[in-house]
C-alpha positions in Angstrom: -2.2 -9.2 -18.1 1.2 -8.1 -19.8 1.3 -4.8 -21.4 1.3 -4.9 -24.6 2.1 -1.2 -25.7 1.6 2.2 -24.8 -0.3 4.7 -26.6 -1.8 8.0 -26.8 -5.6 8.8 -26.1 -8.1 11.0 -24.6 -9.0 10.0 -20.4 -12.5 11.8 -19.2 -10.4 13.5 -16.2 -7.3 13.9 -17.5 -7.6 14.4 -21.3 -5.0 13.3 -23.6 -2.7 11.2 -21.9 -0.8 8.0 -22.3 -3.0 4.6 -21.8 -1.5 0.9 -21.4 -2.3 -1.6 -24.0 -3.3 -5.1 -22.4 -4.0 -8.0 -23.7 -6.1 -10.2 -21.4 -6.4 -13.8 -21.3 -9.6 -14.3 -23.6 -7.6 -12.3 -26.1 -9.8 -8.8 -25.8 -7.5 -5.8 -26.0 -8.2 -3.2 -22.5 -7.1 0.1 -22.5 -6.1 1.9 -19.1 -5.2 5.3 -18.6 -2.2 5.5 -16.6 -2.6 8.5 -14.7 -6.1 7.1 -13.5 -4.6 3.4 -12.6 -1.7 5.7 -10.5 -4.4 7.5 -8.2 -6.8 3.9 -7.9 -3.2 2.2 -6.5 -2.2 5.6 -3.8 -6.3 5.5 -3.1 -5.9 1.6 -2.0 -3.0 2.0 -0.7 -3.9 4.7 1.6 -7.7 3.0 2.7 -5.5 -0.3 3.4 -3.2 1.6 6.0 -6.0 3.2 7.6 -7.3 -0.1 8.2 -4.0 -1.7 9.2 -3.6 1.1 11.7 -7.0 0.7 13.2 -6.7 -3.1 13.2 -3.7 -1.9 15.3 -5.5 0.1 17.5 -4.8 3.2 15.9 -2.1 4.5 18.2 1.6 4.3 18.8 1.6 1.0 21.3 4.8 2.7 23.2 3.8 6.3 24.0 -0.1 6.7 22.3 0.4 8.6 19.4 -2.5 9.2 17.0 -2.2 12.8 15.5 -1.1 11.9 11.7 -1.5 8.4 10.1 1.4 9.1 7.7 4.0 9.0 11.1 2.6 5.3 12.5 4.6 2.6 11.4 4.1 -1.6 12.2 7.0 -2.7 13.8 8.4 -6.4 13.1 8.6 -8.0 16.9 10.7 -10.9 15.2 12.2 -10.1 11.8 13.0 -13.6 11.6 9.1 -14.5 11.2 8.4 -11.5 8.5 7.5 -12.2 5.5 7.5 -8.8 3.7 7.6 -5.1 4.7 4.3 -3.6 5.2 5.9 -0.3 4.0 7.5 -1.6 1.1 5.0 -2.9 -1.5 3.2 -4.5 1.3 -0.2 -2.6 0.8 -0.3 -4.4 -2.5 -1.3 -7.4 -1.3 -4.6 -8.8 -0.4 -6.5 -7.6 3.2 -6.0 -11.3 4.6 -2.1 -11.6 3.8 -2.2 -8.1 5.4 -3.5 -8.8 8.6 -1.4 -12.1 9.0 1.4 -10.0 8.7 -0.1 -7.4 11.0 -0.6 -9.7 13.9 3.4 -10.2 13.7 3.6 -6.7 14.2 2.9 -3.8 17.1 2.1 -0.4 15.8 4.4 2.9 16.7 5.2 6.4 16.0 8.3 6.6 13.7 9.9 8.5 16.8 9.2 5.2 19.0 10.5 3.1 15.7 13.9 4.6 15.7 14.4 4.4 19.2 13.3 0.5 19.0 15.8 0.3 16.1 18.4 2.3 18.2 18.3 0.1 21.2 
């Protein structure tokens, strides 16, 4: 899909708001509000690093972390083998590519991270 334009129209939840224009590939016109299609991405994002950290094992692998999801981070053991940052647009992708990158990864606190960077 390629947006097409942006316009101007009433959203159920947040009322009159800007919506992207699509054309899809059978030539029908879809409208998506914008605001709503921001909180579906952060609400996938956030249920696909909540699986990625369980998958992990839920805790910092160095020193057993587990009080607050946002400070556990996957740490590349090779960065010659990585094919994308998890943190960067990585929870974008699909749950398989995910979890093949994942399993080139061991799971930490972001104090344990820096000191792994550090060293």
């Amino acid at each position: 899909m390629i947006v097409h334009k942006t316009i101007i129209r009433y959203c159920d939840k947040h009322g009159e708001t800007e919506f992207d224009e699509y054309l899809e590939k059978n030539n029908r016109i879809r409208r998506r509000c914008k605001k709503c299609r921001t909180e579906a991405v952060t609400k996938r994002r956030k249920k696909l690093k909540k699986l990625a950290v369980e998958y992990k094992g839920g805790k910092c692998s160095i020193c057993g972390y587990n009080k607050c999801i946002e400070a556990l981070q996957f740490h590349h053991l090779d960065p010659n083998v990585k094919d994308f940052g998890l943190s960067s647009h990585g929870l974008t992708r699909s749950w398989k590519k995910i979890k093949d990158e994942l399993d080139k990864c061991v799971l930490v606190c972001s104090n344990c991270h820096a000191e792994l960077h550090y060293n």
